[in-house]
N, C-alpha and C positions, 0 to 999 in steps of 0.2 A: 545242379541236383545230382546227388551221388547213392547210388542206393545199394554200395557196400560190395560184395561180392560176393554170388549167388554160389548154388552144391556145389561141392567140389566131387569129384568122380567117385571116391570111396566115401561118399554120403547117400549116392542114388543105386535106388531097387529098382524092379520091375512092379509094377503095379502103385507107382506113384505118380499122383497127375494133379495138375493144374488147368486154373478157368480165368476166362477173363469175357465180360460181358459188356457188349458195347448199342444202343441204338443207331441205326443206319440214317444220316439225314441227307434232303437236298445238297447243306451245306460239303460234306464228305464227298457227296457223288463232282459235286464239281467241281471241290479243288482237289479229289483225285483224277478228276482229265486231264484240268491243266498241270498237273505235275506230272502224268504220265505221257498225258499228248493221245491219248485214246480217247477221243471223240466221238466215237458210233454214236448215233441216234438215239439206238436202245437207252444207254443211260439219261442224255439228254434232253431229246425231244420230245415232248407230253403225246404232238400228233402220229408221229414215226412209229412213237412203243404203241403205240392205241392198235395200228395196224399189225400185231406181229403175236405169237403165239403169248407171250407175256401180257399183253392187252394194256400194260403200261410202264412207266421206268422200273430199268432195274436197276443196282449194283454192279458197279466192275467187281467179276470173280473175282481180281485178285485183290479188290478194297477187300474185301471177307477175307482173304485168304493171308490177307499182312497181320488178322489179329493171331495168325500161328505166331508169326515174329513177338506179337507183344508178351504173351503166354512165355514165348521159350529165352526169350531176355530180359523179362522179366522177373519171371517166376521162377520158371522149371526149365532145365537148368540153372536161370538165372544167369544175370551180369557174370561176365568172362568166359561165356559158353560162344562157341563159334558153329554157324550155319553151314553147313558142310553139303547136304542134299536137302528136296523138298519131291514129294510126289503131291499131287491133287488130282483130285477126281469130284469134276462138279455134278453134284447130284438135285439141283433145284435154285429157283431165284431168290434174291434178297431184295426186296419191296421197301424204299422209304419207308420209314417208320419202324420195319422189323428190328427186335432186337436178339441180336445172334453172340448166343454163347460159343466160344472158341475153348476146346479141352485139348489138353495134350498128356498122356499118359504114356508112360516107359513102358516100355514092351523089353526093351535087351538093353544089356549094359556090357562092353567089353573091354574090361580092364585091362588087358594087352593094349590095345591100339588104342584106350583114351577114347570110346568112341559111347553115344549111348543114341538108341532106335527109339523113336515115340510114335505114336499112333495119335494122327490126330483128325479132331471132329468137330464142324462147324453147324449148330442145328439152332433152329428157327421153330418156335413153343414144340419142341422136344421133338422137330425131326432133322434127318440130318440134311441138309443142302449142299457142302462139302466137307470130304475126307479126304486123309492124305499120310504121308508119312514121313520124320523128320531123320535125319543125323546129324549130329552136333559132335564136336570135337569139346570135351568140356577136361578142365585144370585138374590134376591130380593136388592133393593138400601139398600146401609147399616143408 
């Protein structure tokens, strides 16, 4: 599957963003363990989460936090953008079932250094649970 090659740097503004929205399931939460090998309870154990401020499973933050990835390689930037930094700031749980939109919106673009800043926001029926902020090293037009 080839899906072309996404902006190229003297295509992207500020105030251009992308979405990508996804349902959270049992099935996600645990074959993101076994691929990450983070096991806590919390995501796992029905009795463990029943005991804990969350009162049941939750999502690994950074399952939420990989649909920035899908957004900024997919979309915005888009294929042939490189992942250069990621900040996050977890502000709430992702619950089985929730379905959490993932935004990424350019904030700076520096055409010197090929470099472009996104502001991004993960929110759950329109709050946010996590925020963060991206830099991508993305292709100037050949």
């Amino acid at each position: 599957m080839s899906l072309g090659h996404g902006y190229y740097l003297e295509d992207l503004s500020p105030g251009m963003e992308a979405s990508v929205s996804k349902t959270i399931t049992d099935a996600d939460i645990t074959a993101f363990a076994e691929l990450s090998g983070d096991v806590n309870p919390v995501h796992l154990d029905d009795g463990f989460a029943a005991g804990t401020i969350f009162k049941k499973r939750i999502a690994h933050g950074f399952l939420t936090g990989a649909l920035f990835s899908t957004v900024l390689g997919t979309k915005l930037p888009g294929p042939g953008c490189i992942y250069l930094a990621q900040g996050l700031k977890f502000r709430g749980p992702v619950y089985i079932g929730d379905e959490v939109v993932a935004t990424c919106k350019i904030t700076a673009v520096d055409a010197e250094k090929g470099r472009v800043t996104l502001a991004c926001d993960c929110s759950v029926n329109g709050k946010t649970v996590l925020e963060g902020e991206a830099l991508m090293m993305v292709d100037r037009k050949p």
